[in-house]
mmCIF file of the N, C-alpha and C atoms, coordinates in Angstrom:
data_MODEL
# 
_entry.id   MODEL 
# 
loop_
_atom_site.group_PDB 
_atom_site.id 
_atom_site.type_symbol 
_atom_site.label_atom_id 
_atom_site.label_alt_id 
_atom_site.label_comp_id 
_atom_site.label_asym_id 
_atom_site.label_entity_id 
_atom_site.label_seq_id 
_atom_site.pdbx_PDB_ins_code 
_atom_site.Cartn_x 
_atom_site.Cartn_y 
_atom_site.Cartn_z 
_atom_site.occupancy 
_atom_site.B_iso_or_equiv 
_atom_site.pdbx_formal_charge 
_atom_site.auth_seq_id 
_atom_site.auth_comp_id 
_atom_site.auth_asym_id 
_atom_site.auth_atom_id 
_atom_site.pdbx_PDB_model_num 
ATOM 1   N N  . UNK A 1 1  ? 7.271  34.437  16.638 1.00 0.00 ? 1  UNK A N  1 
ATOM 2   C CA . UNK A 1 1  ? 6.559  33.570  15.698 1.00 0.00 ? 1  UNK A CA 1 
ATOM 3   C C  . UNK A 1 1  ? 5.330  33.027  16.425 1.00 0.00 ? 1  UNK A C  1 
ATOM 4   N N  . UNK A 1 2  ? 3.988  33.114  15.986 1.00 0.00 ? 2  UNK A N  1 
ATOM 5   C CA . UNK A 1 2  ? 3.062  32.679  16.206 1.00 0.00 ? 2  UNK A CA 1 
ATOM 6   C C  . UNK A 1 2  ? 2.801  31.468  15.812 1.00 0.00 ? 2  UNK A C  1 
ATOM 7   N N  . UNK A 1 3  ? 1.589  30.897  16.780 1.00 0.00 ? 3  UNK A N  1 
ATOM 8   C CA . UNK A 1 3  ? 0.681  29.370  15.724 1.00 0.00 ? 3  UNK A CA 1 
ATOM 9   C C  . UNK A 1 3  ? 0.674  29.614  14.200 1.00 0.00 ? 3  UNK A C  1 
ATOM 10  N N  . UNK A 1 4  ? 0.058  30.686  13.658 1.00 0.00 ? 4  UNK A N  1 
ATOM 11  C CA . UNK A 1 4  ? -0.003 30.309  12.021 1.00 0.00 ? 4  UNK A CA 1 
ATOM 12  C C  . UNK A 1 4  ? 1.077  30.775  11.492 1.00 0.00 ? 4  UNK A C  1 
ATOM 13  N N  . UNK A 1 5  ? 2.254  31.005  11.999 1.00 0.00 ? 5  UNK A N  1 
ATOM 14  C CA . UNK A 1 5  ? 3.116  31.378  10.919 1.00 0.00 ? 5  UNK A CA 1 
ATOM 15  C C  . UNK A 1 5  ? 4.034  30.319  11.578 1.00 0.00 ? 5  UNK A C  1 
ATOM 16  N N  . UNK A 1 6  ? 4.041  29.295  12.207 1.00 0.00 ? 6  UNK A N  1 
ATOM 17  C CA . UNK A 1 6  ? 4.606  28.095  12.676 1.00 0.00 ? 6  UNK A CA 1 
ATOM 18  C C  . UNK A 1 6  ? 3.817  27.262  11.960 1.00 0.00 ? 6  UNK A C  1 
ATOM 19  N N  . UNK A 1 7  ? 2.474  27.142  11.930 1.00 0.00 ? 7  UNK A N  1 
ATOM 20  C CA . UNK A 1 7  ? 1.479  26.532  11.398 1.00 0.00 ? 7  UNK A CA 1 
ATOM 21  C C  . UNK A 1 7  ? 2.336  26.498  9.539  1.00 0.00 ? 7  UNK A C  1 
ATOM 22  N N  . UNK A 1 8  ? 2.161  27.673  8.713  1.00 0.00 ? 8  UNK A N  1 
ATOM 23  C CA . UNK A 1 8  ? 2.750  27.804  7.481  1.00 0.00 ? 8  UNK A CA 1 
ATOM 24  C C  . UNK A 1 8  ? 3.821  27.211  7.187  1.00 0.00 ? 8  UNK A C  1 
ATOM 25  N N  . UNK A 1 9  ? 5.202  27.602  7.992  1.00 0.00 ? 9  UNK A N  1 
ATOM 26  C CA . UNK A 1 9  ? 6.626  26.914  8.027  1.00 0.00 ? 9  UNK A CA 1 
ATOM 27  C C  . UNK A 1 9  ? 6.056  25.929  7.680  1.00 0.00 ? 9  UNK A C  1 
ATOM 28  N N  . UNK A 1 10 ? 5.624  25.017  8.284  1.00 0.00 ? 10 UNK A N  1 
ATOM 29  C CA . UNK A 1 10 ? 5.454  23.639  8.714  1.00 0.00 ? 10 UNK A CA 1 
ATOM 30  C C  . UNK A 1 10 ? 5.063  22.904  7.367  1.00 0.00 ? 10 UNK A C  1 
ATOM 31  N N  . UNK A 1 11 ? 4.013  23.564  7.057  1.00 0.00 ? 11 UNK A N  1 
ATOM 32  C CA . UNK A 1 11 ? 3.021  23.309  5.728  1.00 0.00 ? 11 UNK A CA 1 
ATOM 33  C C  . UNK A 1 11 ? 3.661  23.404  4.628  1.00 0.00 ? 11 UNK A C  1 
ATOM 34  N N  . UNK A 1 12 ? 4.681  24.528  4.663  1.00 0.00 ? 12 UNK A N  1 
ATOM 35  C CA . UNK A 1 12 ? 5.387  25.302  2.866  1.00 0.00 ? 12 UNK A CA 1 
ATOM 36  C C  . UNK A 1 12 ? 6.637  24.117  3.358  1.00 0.00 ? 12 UNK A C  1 
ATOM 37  N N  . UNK A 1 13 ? 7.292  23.499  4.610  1.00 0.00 ? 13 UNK A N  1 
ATOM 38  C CA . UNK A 1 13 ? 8.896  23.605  4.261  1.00 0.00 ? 13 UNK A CA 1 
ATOM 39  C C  . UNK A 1 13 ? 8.766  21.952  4.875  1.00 0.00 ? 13 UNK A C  1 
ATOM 40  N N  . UNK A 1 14 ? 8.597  21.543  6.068  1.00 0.00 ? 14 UNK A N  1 
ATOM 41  C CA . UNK A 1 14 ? 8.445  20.505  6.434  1.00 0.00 ? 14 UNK A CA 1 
ATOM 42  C C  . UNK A 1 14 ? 7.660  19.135  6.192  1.00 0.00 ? 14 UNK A C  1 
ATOM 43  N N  . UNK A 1 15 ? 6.431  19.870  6.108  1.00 0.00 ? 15 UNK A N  1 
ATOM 44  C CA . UNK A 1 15 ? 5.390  18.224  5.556  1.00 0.00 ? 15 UNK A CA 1 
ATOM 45  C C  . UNK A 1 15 ? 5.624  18.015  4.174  1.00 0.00 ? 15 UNK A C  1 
ATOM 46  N N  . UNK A 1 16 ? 5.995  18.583  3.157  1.00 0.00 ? 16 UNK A N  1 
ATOM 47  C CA . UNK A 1 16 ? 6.702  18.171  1.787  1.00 0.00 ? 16 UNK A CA 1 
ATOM 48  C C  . UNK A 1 16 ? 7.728  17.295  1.732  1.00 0.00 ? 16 UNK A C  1 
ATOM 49  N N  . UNK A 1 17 ? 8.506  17.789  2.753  1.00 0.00 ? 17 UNK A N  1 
ATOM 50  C CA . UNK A 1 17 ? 9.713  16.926  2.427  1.00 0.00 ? 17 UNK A CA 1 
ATOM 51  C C  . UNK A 1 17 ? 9.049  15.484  3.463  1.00 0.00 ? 17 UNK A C  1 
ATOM 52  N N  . UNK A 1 18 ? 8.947  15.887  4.481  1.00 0.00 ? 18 UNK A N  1 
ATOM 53  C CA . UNK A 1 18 ? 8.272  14.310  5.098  1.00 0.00 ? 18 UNK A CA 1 
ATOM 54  C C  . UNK A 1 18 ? 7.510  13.210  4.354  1.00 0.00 ? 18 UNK A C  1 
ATOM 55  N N  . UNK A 1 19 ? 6.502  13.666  3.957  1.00 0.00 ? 19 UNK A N  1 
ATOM 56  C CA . UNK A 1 19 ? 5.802  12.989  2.457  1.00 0.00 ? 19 UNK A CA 1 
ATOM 57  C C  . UNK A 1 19 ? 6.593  12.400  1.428  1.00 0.00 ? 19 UNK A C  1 
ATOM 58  N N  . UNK A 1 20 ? 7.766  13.603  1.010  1.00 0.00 ? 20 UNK A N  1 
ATOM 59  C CA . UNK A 1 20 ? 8.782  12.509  0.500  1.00 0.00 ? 20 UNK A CA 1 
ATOM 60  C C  . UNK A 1 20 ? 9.574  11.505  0.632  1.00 0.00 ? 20 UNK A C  1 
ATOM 61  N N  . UNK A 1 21 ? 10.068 11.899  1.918  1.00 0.00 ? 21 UNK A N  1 
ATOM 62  C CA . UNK A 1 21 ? 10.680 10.875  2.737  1.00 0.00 ? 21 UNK A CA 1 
ATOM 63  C C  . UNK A 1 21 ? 9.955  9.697   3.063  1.00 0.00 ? 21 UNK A C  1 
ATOM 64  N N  . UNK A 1 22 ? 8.362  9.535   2.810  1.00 0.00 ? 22 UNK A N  1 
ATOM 65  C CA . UNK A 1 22 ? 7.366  9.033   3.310  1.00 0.00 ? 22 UNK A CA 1 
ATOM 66  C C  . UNK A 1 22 ? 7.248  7.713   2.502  1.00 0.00 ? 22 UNK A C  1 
ATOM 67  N N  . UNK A 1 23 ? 7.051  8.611   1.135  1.00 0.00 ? 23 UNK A N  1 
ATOM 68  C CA . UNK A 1 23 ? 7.150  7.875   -0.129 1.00 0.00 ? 23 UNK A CA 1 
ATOM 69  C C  . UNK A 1 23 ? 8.490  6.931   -0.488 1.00 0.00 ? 23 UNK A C  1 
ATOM 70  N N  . UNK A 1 24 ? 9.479  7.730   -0.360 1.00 0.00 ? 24 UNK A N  1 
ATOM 71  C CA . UNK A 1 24 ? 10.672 7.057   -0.517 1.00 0.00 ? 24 UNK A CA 1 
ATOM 72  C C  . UNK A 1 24 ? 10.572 5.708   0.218  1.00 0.00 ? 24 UNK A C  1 
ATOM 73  N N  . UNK A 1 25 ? 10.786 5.644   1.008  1.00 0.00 ? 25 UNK A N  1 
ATOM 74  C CA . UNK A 1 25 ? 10.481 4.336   2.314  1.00 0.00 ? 25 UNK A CA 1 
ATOM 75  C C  . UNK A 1 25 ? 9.401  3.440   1.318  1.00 0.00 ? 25 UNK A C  1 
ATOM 76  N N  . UNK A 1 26 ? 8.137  3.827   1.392  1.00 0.00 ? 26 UNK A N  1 
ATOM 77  C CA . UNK A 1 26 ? 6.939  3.142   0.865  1.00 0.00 ? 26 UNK A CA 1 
ATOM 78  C C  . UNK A 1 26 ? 7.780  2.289   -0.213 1.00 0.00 ? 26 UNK A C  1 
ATOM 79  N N  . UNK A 1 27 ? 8.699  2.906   -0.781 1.00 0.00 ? 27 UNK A N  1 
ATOM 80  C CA . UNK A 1 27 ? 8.266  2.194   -2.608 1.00 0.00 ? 27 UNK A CA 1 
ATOM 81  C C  . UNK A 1 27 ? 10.055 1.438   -2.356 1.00 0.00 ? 27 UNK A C  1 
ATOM 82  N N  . UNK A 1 28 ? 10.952 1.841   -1.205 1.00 0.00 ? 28 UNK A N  1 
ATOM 83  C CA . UNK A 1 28 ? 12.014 1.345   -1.452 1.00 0.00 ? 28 UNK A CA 1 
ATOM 84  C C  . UNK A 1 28 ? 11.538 -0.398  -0.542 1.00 0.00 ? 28 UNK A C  1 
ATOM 85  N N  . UNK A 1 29 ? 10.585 -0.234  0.790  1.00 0.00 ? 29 UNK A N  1 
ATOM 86  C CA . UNK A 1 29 ? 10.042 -1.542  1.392  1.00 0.00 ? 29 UNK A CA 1 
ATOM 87  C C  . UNK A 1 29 ? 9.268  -2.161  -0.172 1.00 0.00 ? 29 UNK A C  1 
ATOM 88  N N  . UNK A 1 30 ? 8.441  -1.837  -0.624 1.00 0.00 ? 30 UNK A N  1 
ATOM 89  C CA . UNK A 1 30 ? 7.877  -2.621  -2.116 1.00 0.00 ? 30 UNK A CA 1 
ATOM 90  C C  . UNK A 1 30 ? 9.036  -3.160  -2.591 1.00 0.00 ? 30 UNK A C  1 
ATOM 91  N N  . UNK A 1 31 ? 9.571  -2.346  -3.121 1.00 0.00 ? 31 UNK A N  1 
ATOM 92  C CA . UNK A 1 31 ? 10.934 -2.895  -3.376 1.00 0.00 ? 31 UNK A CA 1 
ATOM 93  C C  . UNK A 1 31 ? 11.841 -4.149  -3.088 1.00 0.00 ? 31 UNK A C  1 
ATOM 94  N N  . UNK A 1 32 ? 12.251 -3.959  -1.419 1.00 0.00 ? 32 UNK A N  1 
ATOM 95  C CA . UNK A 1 32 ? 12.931 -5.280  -0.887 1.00 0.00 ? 32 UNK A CA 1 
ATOM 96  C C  . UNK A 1 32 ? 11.655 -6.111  -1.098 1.00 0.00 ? 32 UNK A C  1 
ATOM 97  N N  . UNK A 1 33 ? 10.508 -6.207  -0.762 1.00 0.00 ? 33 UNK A N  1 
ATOM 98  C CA . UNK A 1 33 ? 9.661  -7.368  -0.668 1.00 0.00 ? 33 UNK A CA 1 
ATOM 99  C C  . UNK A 1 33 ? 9.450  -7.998  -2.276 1.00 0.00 ? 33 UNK A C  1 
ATOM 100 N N  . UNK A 1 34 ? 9.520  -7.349  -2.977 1.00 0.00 ? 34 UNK A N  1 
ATOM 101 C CA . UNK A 1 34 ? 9.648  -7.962  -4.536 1.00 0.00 ? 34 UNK A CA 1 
ATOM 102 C C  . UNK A 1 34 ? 10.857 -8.840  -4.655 1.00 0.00 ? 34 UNK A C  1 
ATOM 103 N N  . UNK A 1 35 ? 11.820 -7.815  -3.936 1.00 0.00 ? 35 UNK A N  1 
ATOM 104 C CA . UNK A 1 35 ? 12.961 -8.793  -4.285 1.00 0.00 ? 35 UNK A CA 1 
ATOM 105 C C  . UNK A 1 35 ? 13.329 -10.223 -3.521 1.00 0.00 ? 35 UNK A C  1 
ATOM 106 N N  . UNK A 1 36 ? 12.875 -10.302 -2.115 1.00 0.00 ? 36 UNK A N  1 
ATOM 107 C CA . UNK A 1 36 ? 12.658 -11.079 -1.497 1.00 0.00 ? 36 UNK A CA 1 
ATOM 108 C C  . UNK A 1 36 ? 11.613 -12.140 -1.891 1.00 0.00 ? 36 UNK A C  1 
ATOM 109 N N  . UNK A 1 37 ? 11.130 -11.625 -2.611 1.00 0.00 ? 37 UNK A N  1 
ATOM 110 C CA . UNK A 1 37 ? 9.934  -12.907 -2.795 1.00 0.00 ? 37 UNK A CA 1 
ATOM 111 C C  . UNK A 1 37 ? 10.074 -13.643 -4.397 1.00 0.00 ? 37 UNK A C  1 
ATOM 112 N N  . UNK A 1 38 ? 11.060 -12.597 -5.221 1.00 0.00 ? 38 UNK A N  1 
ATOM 113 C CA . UNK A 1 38 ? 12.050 -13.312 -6.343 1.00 0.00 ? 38 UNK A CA 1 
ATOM 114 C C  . UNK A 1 38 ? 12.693 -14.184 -5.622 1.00 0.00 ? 38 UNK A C  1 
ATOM 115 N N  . UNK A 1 39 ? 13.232 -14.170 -4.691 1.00 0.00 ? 39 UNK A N  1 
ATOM 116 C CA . UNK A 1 39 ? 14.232 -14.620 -4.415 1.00 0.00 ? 39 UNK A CA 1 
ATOM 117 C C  . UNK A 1 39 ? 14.362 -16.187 -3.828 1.00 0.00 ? 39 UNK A C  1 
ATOM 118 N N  . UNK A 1 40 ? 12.687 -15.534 -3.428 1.00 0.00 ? 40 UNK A N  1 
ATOM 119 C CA . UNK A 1 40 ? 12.068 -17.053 -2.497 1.00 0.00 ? 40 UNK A CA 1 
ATOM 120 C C  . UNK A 1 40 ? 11.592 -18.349 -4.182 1.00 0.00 ? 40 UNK A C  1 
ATOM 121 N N  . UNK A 1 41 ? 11.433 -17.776 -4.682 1.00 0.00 ? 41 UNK A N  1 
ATOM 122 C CA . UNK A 1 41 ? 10.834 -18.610 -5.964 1.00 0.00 ? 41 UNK A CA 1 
ATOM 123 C C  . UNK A 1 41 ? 12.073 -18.898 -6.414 1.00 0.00 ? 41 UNK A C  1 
ATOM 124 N N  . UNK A 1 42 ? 12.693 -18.382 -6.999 1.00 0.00 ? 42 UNK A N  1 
ATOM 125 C CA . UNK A 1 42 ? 14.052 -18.888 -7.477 1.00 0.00 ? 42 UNK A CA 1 
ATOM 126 C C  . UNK A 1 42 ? 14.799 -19.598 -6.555 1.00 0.00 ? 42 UNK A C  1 
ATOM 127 N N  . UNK A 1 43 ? 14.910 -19.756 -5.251 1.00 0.00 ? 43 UNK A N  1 
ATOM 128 C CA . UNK A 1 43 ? 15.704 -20.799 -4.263 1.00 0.00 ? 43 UNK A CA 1 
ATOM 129 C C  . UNK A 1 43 ? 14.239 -22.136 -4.337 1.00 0.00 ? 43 UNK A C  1 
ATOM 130 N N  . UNK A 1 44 ? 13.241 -22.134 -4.330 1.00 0.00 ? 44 UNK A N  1 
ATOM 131 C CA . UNK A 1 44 ? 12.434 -23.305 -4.402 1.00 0.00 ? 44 UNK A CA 1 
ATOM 132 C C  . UNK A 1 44 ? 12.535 -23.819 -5.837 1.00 0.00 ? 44 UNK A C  1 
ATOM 133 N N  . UNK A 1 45 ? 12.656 -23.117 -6.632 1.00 0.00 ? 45 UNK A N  1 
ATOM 134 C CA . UNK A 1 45 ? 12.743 -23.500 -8.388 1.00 0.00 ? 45 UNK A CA 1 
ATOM 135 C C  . UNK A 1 45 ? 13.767 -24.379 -8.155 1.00 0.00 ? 45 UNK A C  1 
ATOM 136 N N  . UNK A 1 46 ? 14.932 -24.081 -7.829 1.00 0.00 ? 46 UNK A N  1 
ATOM 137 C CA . UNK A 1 46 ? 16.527 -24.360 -7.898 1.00 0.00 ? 46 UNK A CA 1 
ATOM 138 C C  . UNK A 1 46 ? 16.429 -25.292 -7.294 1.00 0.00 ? 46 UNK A C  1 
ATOM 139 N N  . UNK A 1 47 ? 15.843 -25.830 -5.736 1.00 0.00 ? 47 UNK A N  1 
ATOM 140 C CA . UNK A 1 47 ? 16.310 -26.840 -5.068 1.00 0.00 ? 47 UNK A CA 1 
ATOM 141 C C  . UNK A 1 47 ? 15.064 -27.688 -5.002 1.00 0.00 ? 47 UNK A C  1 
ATOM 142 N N  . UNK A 1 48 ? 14.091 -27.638 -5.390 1.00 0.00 ? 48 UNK A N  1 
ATOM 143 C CA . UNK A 1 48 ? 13.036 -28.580 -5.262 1.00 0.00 ? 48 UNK A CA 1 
ATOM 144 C C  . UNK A 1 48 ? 12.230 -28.701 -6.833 1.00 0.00 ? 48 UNK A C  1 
ATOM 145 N N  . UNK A 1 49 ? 12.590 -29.656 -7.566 1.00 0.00 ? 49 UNK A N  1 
ATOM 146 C CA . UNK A 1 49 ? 12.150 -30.297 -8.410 1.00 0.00 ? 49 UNK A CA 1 
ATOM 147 C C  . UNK A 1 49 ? 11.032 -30.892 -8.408 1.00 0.00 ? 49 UNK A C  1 
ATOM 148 N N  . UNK A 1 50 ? 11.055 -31.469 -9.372 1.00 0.00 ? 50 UNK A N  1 
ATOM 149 C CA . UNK A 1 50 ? 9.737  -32.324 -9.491 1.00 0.00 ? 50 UNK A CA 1 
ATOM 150 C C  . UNK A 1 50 ? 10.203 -34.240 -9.139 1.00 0.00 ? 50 UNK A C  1 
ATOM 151 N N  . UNK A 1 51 ? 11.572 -34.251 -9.549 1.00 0.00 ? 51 UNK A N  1 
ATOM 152 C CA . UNK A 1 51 ? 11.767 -35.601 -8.978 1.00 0.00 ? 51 UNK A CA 1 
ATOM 153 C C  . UNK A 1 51 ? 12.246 -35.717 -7.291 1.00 0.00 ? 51 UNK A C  1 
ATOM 154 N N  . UNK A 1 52 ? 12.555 -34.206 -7.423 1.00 0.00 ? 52 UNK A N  1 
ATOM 155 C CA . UNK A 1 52 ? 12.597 -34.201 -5.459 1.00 0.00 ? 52 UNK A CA 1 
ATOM 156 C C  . UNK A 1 52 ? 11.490 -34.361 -4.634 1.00 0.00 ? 52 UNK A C  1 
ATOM 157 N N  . UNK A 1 53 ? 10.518 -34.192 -5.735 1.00 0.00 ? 53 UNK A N  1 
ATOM 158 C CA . UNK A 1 53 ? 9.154  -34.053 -4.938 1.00 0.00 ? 53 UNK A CA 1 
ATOM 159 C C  . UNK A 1 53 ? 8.621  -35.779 -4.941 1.00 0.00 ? 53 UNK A C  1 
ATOM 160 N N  . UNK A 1 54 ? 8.853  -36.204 -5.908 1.00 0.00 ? 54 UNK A N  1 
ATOM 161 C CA . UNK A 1 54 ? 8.251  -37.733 -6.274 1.00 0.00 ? 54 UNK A CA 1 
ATOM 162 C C  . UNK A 1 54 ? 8.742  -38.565 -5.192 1.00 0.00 ? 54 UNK A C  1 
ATOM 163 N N  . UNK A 1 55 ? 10.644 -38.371 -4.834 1.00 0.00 ? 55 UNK A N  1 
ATOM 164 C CA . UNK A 1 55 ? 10.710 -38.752 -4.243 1.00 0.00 ? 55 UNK A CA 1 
ATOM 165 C C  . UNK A 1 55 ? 11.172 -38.849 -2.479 1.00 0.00 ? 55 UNK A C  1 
ATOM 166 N N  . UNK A 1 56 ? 10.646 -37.665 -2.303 1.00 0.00 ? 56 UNK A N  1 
ATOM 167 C CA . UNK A 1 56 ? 9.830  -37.384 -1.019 1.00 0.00 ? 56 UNK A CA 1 
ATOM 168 C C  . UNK A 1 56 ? 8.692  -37.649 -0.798 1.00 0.00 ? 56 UNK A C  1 
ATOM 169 N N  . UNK A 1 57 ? 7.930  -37.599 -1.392 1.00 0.00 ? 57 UNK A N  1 
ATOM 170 C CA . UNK A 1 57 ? 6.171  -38.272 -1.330 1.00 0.00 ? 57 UNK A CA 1 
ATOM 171 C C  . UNK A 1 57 ? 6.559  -39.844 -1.248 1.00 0.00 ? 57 UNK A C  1 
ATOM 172 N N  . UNK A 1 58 ? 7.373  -40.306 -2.159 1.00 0.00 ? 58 UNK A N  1 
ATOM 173 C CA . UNK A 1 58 ? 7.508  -42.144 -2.124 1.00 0.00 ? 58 UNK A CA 1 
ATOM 174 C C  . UNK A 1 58 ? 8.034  -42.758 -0.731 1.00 0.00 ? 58 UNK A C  1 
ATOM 175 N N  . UNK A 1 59 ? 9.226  -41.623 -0.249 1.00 0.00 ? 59 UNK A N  1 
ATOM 176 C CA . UNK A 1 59 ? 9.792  -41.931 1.181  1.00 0.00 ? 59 UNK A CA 1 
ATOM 177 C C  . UNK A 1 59 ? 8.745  -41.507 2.273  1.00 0.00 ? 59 UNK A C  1 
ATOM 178 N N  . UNK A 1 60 ? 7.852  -40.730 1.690  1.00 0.00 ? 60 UNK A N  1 
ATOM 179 C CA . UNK A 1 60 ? 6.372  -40.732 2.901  1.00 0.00 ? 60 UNK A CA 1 
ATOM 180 C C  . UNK A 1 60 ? 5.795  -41.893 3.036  1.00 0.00 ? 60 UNK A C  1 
ATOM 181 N N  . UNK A 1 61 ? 5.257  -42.434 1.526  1.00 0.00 ? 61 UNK A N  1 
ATOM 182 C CA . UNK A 1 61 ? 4.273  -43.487 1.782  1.00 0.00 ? 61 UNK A CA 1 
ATOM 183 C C  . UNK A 1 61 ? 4.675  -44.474 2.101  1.00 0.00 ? 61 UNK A C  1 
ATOM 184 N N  . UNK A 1 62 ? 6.493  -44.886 2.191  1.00 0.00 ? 62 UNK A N  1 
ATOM 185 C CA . UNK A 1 62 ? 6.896  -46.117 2.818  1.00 0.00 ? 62 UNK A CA 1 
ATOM 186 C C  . UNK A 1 62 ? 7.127  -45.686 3.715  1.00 0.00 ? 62 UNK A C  1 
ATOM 187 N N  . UNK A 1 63 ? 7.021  -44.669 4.529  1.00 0.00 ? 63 UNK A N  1 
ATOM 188 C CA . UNK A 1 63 ? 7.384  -44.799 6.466  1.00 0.00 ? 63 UNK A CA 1 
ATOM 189 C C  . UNK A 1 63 ? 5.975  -44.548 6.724  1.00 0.00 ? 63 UNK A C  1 
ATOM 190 N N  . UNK A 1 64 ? 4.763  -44.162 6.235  1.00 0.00 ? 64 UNK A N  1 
ATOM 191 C CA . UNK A 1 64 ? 3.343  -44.797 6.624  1.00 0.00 ? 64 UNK A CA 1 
ATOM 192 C C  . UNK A 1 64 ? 3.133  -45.932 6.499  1.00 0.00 ? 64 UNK A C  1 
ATOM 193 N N  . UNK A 1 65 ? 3.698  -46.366 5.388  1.00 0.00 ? 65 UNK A N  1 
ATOM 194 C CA . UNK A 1 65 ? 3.056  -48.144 5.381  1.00 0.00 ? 65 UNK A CA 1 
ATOM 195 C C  . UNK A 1 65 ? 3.619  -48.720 6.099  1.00 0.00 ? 65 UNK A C  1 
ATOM 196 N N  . UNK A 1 66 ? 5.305  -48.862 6.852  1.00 0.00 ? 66 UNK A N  1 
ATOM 197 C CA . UNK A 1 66 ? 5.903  -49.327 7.448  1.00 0.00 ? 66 UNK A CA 1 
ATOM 198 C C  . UNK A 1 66 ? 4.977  -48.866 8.834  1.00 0.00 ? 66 UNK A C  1 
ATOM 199 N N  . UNK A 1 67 ? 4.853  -48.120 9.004  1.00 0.00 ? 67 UNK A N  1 
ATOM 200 C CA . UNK A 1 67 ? 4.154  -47.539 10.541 1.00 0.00 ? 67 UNK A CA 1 
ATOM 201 C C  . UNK A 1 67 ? 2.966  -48.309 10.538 1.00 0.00 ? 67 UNK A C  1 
ATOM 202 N N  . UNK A 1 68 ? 2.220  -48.754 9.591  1.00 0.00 ? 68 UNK A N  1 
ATOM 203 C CA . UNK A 1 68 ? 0.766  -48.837 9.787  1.00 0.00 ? 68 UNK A CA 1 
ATOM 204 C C  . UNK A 1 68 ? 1.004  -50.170 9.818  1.00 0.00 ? 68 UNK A C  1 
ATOM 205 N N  . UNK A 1 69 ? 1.938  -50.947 9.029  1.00 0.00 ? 69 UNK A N  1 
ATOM 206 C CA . UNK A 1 69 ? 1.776  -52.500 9.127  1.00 0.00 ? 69 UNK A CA 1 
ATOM 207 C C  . UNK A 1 69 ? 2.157  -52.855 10.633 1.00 0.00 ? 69 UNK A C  1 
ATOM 208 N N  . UNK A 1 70 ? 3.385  -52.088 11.211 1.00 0.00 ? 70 UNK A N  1 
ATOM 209 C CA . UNK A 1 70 ? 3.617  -51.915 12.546 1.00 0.00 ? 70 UNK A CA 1 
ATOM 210 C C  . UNK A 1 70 ? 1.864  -51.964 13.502 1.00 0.00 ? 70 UNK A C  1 
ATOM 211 N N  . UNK A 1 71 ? 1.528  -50.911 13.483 1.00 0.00 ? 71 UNK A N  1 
ATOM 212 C CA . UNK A 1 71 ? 0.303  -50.723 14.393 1.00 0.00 ? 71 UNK A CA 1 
ATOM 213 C C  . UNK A 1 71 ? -0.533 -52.090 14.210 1.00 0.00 ? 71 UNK A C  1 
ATOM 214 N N  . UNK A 1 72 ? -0.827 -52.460 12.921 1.00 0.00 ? 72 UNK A N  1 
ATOM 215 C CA . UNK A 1 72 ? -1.738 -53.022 12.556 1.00 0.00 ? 72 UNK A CA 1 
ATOM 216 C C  . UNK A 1 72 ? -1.447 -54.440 13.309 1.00 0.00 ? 72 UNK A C  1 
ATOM 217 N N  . UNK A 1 73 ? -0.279 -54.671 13.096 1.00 0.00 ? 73 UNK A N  1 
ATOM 218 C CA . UNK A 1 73 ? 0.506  -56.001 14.061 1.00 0.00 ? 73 UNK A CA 1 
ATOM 219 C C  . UNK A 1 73 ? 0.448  -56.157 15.174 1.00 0.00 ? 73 UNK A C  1 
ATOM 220 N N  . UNK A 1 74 ? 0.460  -54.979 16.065 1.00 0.00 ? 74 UNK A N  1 
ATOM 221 C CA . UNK A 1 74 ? 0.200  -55.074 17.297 1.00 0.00 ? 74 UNK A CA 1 
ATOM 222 C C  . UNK A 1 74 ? -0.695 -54.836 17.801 1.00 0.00 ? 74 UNK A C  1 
ATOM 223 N N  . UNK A 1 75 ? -1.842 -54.269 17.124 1.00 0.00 ? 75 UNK A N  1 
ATOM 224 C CA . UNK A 1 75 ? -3.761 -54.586 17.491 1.00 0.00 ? 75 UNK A CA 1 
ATOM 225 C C  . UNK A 1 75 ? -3.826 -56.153 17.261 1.00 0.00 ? 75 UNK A C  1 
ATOM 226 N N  . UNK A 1 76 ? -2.919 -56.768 16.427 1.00 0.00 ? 76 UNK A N  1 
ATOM 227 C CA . UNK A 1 76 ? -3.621 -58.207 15.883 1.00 0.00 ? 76 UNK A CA 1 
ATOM 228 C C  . UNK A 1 76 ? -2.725 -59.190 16.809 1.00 0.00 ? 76 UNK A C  1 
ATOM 229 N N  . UNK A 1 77 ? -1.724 -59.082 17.467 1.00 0.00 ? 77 UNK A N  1 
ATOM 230 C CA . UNK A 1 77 ? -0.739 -59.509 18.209 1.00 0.00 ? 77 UNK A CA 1 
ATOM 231 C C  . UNK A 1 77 ? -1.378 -59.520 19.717 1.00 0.00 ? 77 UNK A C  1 
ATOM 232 N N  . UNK A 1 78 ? -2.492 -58.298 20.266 1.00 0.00 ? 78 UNK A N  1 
ATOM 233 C CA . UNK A 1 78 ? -2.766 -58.528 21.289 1.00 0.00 ? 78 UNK A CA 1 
ATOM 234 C C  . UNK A 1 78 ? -3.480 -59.057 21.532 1.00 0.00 ? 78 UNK A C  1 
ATOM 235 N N  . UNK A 1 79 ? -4.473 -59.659 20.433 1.00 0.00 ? 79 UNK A N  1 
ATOM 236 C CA . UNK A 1 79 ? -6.468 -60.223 21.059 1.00 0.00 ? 79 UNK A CA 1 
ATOM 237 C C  . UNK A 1 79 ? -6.076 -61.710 21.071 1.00 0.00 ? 79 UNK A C  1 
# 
């Protein structure tokens, strides 16, 4: 068997099916990542609301204000 009739094999029997195999992969990764990223929206839908959110933002702005009246006390505490 020579280069072009190794060359041919290759071309008629092997790179077809590789390509398929190629493809397969391609569209089965699309695949998991669709489903993974359903998956990610529906676990944030489910566990984070809108009153989870209100009140996480409210428990922010009272441990800033608590922090800042803090600071603010002890710039005014030292002069």
């Amino acid at each position: 068997m020579d280069f072009w009739e190794a060359l041919t094999l290759f071309a008629r029997f092997v790179w077809p099916a590789l390509l398929a195999w190629n493809i397969y992969l391609y569209r089965q990764i699309q695949f998991n990542n669709r489903e993974l990223f359903d998956f990610k929206i529906g676990v944030a839908r489910e566990y984070m609301n809108k009153n989870d959110m209100k009140e996480m933002f409210t428990d922010f702005e009272e441990r800033i204000d608590k922090r800042l009246d803090q600071l603010f006390a002890l710039f005014c505490n030292n002069k």
